[in-house]
PDB file of the backbone (N, CA, C, O) and the ligand in Angstrom, with CONECT records:
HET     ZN  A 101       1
ATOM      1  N   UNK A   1     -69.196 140.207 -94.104  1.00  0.00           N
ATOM      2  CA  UNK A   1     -69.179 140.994 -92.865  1.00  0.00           C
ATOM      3  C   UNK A   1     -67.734 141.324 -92.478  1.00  0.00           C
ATOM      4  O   UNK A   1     -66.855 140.498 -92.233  1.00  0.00           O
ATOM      5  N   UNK A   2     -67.606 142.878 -92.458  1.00  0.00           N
ATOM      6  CA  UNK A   2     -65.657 143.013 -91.760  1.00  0.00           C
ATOM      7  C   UNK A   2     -66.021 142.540 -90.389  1.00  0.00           C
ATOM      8  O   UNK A   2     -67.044 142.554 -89.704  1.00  0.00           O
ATOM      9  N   UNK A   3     -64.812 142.122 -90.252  1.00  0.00           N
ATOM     10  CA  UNK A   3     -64.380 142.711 -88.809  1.00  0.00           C
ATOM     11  C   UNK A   3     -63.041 142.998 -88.620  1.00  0.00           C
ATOM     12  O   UNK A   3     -61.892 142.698 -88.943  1.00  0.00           O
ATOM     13  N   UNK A   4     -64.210 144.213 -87.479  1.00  0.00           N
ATOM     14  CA  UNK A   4     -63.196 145.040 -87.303  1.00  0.00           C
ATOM     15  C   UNK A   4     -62.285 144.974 -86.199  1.00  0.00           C
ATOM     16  O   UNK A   4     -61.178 145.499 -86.325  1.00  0.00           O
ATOM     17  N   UNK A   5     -62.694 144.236 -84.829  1.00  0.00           N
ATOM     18  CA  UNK A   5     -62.094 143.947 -83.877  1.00  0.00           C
ATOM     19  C   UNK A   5     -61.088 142.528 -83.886  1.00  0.00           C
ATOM     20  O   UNK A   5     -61.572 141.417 -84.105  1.00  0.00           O
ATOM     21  N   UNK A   6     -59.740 142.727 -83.637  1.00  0.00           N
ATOM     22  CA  UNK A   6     -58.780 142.387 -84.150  1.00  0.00           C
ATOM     23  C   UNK A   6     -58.850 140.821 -83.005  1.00  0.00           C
ATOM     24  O   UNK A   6     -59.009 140.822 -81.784  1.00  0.00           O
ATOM     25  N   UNK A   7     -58.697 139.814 -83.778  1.00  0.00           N
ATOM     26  CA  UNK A   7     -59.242 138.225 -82.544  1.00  0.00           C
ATOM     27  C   UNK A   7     -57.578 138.463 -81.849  1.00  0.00           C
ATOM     28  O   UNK A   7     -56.468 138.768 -82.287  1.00  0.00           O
ATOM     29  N   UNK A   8     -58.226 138.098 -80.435  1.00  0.00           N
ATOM     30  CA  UNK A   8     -56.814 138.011 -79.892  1.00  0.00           C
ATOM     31  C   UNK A   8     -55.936 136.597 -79.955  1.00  0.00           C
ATOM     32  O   UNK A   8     -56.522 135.549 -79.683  1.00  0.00           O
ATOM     33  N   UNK A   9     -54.840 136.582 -80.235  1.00  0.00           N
ATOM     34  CA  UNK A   9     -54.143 134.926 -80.058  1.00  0.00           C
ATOM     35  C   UNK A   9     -54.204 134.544 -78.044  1.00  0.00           C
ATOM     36  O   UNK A   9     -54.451 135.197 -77.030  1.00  0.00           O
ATOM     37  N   UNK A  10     -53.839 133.220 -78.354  1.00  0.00           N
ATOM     38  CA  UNK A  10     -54.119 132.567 -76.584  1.00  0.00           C
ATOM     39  C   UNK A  10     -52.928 133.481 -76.305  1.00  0.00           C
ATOM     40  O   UNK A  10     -53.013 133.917 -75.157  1.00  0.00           O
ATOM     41  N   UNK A  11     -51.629 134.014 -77.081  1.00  0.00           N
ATOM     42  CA  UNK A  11     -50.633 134.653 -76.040  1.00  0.00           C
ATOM     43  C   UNK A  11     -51.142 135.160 -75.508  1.00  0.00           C
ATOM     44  O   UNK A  11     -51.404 134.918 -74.329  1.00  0.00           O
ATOM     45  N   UNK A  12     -51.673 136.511 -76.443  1.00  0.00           N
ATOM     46  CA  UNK A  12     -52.134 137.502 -75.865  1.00  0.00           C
ATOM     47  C   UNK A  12     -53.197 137.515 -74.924  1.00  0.00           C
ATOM     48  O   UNK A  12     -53.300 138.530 -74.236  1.00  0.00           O
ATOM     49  N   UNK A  13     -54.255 136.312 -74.704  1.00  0.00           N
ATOM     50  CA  UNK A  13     -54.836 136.836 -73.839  1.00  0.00           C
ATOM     51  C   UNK A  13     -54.235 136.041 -72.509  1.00  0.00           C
ATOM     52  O   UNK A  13     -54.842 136.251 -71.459  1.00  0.00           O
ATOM     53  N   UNK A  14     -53.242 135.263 -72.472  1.00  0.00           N
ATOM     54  CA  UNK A  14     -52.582 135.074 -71.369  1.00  0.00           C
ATOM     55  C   UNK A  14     -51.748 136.146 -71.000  1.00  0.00           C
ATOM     56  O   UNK A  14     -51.413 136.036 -69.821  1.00  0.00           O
ATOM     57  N   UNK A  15     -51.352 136.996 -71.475  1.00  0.00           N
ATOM     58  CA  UNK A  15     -50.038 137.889 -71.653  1.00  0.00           C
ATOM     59  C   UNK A  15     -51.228 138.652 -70.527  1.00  0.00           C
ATOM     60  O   UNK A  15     -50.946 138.775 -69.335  1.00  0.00           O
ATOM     61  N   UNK A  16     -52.657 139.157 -71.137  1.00  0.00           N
ATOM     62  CA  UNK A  16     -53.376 139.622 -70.566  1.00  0.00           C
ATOM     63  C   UNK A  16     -53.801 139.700 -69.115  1.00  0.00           C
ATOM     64  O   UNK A  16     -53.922 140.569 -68.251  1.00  0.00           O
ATOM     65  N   UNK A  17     -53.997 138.212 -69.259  1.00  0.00           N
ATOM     66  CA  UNK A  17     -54.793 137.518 -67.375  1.00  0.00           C
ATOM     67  C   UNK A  17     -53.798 137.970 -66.899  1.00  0.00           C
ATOM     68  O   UNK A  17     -54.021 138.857 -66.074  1.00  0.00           O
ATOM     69  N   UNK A  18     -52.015 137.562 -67.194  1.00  0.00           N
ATOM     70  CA  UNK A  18     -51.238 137.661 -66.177  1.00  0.00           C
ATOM     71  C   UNK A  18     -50.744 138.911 -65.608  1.00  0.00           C
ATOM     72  O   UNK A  18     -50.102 139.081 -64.572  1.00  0.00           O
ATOM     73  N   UNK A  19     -51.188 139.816 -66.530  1.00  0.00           N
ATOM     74  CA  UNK A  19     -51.124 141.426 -66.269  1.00  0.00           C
ATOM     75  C   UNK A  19     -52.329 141.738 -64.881  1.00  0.00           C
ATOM     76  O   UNK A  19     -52.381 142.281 -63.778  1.00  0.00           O
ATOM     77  N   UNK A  20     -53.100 141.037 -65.764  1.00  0.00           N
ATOM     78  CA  UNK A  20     -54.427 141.152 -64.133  1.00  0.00           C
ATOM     79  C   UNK A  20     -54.516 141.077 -63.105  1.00  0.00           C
ATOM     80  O   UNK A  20     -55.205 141.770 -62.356  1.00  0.00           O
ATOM     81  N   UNK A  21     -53.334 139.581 -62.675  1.00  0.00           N
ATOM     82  CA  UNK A  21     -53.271 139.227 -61.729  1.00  0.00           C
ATOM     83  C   UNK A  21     -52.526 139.290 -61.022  1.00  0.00           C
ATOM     84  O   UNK A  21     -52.555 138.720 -59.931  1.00  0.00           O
ATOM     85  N   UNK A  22     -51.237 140.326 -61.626  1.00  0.00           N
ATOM     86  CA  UNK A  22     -50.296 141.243 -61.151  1.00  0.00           C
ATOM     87  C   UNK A  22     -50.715 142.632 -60.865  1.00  0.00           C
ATOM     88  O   UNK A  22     -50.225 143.600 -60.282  1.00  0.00           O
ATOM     89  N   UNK A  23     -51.513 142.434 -61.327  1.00  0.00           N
ATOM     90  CA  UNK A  23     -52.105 144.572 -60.856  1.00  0.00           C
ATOM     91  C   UNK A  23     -52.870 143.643 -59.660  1.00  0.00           C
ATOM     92  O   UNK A  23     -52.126 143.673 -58.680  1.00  0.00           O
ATOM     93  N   UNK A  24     -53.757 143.046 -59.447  1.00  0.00           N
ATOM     94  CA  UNK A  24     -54.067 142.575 -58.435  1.00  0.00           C
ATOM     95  C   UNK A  24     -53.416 141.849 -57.249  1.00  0.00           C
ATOM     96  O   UNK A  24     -54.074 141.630 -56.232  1.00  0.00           O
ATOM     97  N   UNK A  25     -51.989 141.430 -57.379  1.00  0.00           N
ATOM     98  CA  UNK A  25     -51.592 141.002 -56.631  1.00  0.00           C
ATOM     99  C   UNK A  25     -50.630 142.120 -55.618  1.00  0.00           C
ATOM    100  O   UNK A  25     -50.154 141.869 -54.511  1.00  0.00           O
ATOM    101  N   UNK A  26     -50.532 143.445 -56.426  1.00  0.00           N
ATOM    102  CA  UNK A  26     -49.617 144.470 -56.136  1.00  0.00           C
ATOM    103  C   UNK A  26     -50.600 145.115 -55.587  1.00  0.00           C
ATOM    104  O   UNK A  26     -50.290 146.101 -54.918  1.00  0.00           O
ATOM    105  N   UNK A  27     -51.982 144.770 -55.703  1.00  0.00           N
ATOM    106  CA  UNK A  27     -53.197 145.943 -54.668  1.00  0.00           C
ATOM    107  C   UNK A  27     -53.074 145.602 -53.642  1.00  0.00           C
ATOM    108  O   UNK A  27     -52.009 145.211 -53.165  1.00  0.00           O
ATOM    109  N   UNK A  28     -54.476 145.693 -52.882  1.00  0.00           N
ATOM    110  CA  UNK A  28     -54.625 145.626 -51.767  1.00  0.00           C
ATOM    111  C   UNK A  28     -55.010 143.943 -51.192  1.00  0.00           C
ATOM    112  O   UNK A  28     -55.107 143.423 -50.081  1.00  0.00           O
ATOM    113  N   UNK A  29     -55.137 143.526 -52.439  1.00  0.00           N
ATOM    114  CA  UNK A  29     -55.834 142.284 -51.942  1.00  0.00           C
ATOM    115  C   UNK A  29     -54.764 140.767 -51.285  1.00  0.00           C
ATOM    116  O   UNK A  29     -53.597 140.480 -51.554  1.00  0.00           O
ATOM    117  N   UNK A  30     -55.550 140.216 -50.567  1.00  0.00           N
ATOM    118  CA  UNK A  30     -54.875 139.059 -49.906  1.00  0.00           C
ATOM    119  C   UNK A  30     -55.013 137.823 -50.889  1.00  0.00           C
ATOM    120  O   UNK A  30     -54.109 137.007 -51.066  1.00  0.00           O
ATOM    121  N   UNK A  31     -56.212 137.784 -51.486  1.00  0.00           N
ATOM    122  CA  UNK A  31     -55.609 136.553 -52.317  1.00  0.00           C
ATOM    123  C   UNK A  31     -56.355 136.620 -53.123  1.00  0.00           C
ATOM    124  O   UNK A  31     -56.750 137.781 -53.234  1.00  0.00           O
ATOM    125  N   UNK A  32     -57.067 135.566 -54.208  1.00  0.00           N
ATOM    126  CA  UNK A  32     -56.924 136.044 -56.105  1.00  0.00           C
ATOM    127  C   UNK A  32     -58.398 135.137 -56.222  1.00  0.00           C
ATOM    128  O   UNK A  32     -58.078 133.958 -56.069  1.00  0.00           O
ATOM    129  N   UNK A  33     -59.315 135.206 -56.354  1.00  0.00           N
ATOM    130  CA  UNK A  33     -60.442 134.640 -57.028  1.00  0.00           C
ATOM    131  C   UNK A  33     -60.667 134.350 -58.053  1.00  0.00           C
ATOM    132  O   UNK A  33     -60.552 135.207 -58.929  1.00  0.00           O
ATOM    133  N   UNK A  34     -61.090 132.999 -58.395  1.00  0.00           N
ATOM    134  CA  UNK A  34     -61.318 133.043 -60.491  1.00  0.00           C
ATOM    135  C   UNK A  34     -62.645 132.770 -60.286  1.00  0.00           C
ATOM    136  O   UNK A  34     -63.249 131.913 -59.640  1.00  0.00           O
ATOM    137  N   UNK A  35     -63.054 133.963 -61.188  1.00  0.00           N
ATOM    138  CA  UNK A  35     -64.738 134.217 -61.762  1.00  0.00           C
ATOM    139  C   UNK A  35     -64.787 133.459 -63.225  1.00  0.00           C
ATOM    140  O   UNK A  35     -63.994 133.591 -64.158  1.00  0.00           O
ATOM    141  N   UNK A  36     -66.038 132.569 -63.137  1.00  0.00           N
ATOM    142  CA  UNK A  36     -66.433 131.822 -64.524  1.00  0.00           C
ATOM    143  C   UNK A  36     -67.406 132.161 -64.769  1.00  0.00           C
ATOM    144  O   UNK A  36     -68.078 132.330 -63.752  1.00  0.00           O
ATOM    145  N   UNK A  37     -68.138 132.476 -66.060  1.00  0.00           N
ATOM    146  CA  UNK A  37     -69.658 132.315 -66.587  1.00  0.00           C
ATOM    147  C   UNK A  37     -70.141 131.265 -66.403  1.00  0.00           C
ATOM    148  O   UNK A  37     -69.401 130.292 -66.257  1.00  0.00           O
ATOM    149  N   UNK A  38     -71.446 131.140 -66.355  1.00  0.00           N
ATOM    150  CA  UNK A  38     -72.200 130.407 -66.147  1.00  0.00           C
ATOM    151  C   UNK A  38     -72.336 129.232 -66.959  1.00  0.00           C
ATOM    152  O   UNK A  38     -72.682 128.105 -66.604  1.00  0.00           O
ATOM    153  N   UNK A  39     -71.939 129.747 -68.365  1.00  0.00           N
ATOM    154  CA  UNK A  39     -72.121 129.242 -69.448  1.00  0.00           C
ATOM    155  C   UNK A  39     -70.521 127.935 -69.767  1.00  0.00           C
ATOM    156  O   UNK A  39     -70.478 127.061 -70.633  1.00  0.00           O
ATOM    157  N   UNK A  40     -69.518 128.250 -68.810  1.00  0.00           N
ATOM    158  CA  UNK A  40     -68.030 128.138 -69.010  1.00  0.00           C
ATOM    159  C   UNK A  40     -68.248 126.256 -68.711  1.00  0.00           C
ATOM    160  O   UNK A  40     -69.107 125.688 -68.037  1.00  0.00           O
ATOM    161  N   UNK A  41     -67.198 125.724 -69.443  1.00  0.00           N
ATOM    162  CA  UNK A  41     -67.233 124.239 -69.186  1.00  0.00           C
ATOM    163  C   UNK A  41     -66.816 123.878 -68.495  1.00  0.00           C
ATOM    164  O   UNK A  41     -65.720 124.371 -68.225  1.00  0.00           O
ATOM    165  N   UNK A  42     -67.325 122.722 -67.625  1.00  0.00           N
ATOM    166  CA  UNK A  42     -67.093 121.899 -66.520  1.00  0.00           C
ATOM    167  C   UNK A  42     -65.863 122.411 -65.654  1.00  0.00           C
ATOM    168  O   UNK A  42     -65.878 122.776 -64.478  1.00  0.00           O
ATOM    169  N   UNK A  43     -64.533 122.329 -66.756  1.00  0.00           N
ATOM    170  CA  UNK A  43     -63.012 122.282 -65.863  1.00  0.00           C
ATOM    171  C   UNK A  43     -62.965 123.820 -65.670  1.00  0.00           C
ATOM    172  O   UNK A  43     -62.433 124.326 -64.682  1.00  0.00           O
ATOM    173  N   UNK A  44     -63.335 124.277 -66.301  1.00  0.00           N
ATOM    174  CA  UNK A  44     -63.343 125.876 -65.758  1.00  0.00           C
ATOM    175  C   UNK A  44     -64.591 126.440 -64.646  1.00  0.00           C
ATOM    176  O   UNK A  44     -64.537 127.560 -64.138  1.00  0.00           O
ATOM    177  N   UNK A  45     -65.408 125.715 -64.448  1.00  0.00           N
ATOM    178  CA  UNK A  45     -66.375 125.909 -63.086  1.00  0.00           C
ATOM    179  C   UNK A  45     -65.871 124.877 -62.075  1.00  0.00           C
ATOM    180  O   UNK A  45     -66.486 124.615 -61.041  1.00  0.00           O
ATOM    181  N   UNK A  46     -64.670 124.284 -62.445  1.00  0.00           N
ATOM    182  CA  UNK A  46     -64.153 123.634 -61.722  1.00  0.00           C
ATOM    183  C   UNK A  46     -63.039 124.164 -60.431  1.00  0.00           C
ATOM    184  O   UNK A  46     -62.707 123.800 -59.303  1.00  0.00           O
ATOM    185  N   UNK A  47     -62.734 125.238 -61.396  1.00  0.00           N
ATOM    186  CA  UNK A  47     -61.297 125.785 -61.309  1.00  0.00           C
ATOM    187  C   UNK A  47     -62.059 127.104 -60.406  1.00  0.00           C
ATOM    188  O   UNK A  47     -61.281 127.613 -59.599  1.00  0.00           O
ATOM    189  N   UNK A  48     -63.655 127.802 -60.436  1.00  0.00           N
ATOM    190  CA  UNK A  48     -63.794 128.526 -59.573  1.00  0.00           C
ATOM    191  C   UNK A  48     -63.625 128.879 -58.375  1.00  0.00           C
ATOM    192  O   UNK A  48     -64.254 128.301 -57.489  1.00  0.00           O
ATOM    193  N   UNK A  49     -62.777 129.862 -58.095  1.00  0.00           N
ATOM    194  CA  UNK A  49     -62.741 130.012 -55.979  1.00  0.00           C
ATOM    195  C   UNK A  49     -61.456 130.754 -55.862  1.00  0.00           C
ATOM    196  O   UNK A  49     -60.673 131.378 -56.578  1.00  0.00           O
ATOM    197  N   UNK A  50     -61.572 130.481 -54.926  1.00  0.00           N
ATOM    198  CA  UNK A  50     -60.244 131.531 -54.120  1.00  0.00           C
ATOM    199  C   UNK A  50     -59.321 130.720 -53.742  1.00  0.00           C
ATOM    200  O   UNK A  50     -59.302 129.780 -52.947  1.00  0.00           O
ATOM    201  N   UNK A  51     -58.293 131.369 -54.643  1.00  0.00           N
ATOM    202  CA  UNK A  51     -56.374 130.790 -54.421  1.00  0.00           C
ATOM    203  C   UNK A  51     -55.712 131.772 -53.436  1.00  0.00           C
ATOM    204  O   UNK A  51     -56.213 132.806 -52.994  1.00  0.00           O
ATOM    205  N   UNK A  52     -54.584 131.296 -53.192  1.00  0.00           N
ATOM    206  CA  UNK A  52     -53.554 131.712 -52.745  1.00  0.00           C
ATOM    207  C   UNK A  52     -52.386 132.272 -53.934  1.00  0.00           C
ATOM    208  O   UNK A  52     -52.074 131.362 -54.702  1.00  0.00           O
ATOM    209  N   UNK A  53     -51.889 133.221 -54.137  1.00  0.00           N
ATOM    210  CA  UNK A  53     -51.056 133.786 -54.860  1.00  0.00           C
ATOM    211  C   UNK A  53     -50.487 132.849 -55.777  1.00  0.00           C
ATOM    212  O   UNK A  53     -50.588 132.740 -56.999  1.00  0.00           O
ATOM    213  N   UNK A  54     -49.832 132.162 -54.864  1.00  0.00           N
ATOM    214  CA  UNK A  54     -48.985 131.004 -55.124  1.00  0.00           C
ATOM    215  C   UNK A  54     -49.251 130.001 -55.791  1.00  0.00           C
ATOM    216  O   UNK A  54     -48.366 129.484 -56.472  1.00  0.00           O
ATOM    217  N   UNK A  55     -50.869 129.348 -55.747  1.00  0.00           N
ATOM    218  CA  UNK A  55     -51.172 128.026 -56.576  1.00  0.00           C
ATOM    219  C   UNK A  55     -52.479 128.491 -57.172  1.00  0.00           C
ATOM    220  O   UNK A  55     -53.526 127.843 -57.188  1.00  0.00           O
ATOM    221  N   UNK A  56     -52.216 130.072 -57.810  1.00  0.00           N
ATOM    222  CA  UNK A  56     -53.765 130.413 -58.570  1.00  0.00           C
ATOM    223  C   UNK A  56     -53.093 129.560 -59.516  1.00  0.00           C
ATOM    224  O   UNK A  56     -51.884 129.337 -59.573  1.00  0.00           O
ATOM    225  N   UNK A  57     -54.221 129.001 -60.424  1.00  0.00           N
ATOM    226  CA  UNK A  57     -53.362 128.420 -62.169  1.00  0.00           C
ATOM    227  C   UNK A  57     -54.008 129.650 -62.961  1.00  0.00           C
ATOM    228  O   UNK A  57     -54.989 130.352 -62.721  1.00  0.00           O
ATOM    229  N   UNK A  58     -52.910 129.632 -64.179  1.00  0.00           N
ATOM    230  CA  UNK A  58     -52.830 130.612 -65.287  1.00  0.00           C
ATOM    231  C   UNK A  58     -54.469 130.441 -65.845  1.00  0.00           C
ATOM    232  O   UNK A  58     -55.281 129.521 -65.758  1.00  0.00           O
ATOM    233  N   UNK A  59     -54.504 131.585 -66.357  1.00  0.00           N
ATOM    234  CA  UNK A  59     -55.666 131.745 -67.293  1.00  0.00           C
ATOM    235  C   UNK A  59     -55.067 131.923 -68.674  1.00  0.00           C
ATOM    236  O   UNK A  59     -53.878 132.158 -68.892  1.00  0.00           O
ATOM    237  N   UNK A  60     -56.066 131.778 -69.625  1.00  0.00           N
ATOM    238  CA  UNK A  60     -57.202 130.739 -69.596  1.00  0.00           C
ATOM    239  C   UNK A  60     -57.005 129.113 -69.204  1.00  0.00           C
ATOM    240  O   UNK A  60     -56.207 128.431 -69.846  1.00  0.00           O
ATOM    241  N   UNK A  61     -57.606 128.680 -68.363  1.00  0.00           N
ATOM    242  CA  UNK A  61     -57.496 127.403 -67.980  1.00  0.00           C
ATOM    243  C   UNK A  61     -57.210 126.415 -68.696  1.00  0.00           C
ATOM    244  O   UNK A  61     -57.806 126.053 -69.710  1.00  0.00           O
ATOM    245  N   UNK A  62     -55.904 125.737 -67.999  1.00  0.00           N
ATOM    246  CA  UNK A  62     -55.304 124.161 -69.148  1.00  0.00           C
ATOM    247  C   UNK A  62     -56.658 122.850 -68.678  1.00  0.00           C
ATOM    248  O   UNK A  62     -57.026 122.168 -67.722  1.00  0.00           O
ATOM    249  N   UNK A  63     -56.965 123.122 -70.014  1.00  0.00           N
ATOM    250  CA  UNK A  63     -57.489 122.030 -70.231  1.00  0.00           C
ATOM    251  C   UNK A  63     -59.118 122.208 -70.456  1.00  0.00           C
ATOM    252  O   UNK A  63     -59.995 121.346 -70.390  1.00  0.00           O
ATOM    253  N   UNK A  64     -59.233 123.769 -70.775  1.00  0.00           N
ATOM    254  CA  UNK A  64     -60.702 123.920 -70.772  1.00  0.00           C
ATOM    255  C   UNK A  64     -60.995 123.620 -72.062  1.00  0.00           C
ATOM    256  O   UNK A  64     -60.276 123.775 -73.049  1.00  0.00           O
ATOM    257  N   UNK A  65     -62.291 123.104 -71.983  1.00  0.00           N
ATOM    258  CA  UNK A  65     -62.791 121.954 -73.447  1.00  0.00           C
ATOM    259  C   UNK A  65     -63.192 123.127 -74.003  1.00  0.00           C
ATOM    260  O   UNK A  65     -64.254 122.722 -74.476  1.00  0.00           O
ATOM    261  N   UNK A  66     -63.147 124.240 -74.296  1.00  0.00           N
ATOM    262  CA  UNK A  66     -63.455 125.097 -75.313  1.00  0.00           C
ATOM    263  C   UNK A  66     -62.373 125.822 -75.878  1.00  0.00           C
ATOM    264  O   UNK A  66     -62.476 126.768 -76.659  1.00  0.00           O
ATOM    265  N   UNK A  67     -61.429 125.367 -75.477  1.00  0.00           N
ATOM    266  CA  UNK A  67     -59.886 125.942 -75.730  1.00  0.00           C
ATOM    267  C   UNK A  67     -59.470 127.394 -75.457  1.00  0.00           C
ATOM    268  O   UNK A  67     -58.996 128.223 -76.233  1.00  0.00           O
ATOM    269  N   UNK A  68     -59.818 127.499 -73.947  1.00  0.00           N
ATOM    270  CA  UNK A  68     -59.903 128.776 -73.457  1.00  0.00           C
ATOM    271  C   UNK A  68     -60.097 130.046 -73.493  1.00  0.00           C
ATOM    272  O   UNK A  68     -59.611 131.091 -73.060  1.00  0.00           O
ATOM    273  N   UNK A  69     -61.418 129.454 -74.484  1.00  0.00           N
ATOM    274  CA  UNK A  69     -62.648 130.563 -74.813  1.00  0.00           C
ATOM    275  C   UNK A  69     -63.947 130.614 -73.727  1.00  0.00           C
ATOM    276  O   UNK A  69     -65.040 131.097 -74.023  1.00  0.00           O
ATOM    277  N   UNK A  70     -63.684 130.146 -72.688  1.00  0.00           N
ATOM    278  CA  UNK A  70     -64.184 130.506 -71.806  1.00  0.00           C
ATOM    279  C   UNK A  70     -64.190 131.779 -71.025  1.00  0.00           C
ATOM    280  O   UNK A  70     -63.100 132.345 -70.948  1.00  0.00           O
ATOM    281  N   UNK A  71     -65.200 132.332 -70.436  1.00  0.00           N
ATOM    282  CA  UNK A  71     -65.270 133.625 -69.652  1.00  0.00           C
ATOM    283  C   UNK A  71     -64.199 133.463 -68.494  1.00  0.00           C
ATOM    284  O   UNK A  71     -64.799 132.861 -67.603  1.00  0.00           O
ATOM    285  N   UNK A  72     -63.171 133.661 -68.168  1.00  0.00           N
ATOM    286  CA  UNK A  72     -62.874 133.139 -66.853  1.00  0.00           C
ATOM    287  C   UNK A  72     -61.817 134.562 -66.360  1.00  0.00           C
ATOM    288  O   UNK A  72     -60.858 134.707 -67.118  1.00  0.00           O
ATOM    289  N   UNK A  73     -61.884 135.354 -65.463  1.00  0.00           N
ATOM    290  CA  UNK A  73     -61.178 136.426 -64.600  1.00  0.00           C
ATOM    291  C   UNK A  73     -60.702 136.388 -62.980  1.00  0.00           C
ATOM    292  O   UNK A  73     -61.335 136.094 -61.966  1.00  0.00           O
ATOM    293  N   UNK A  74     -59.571 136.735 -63.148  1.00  0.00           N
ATOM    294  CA  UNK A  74     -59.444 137.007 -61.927  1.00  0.00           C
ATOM    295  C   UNK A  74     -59.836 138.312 -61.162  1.00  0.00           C
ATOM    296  O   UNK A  74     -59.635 139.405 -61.692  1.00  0.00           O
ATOM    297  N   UNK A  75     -60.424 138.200 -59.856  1.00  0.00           N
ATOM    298  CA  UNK A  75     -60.518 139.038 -59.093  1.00  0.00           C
ATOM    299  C   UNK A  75     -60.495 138.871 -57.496  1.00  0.00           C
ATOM    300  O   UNK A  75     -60.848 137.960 -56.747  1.00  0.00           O
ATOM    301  N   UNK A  76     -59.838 140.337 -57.263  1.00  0.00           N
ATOM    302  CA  UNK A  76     -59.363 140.487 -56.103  1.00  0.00           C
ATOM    303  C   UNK A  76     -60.113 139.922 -55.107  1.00  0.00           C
ATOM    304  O   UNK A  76     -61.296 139.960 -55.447  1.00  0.00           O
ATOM    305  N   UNK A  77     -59.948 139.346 -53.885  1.00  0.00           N
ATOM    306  CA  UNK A  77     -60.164 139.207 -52.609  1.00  0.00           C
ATOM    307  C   UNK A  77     -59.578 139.553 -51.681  1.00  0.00           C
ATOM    308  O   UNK A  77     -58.466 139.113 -51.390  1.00  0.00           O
ATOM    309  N   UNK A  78     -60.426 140.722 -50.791  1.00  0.00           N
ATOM    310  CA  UNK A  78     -60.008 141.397 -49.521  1.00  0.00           C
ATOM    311  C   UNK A  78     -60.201 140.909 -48.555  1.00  0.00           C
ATOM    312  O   UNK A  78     -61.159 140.136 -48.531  1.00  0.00           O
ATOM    313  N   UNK A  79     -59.371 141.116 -47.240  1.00  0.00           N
ATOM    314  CA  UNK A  79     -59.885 140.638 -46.261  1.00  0.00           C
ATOM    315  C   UNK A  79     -60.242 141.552 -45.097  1.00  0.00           C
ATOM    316  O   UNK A  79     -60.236 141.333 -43.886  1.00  0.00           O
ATOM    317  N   UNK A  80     -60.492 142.422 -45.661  1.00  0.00           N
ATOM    318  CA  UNK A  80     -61.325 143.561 -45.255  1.00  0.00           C
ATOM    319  C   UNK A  80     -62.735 144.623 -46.117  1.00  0.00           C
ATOM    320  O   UNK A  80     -62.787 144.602 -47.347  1.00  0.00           O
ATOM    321  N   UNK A  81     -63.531 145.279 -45.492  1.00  0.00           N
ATOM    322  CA  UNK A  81     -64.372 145.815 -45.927  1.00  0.00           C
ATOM    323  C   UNK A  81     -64.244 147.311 -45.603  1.00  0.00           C
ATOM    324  O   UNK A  81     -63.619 147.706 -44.619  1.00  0.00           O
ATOM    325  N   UNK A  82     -64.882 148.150 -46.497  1.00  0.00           N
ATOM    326  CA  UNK A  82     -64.656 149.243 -46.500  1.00  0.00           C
ATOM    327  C   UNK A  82     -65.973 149.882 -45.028  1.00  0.00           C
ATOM    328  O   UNK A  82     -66.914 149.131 -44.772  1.00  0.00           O
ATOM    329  N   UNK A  83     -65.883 150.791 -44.502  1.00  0.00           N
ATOM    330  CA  UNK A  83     -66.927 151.129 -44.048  1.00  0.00           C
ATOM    331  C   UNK A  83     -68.416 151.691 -44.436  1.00  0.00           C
ATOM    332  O   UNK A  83     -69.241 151.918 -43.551  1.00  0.00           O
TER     333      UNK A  83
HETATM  334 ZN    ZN A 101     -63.494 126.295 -70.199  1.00  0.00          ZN2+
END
């Protein structure tokens, strides 16, 4: 079987999150949410919720028992709603 989609290394997908959470931190939003799958292990449904800029931790999560092949994203939190 090829494949064709190229595996990413952990840089890159840290290189990634932290791009994320800089386009998100430069929006509109007040502070940074980490979304997990359902499926994600313990320390990474651990790590779910809403940070402060300042003490989000990096993605993929240190110390996740799947070696941060877990689903895990940041997303924005507003503290406002649109009408
Ligand atoms: Zn994990």
């Amino acid at each position: 079987m090829a494949i064709t989609a190229k595996v990413k290394t952990e840089e890159e997908r840290r290189a990634e999150q932290k791009a994320a959470l800089e386009r998100i931190r430069n929006g509109l939003a007040t502070k940074v949410r980490i979304l997990v799958a359902l499926d994600a292990c313990p320390v990474c449904r651990a790590a779910e919720g809403v940070y402060d800029f300042d003490n989000v931790p990096e993605l993929p999560l240190e110390g996740c028992s799947n070696g941060g092949e877990c689903y895990a994203v940041y997303a924005p939190v507003l503290d406002f709603y649109g009408p």
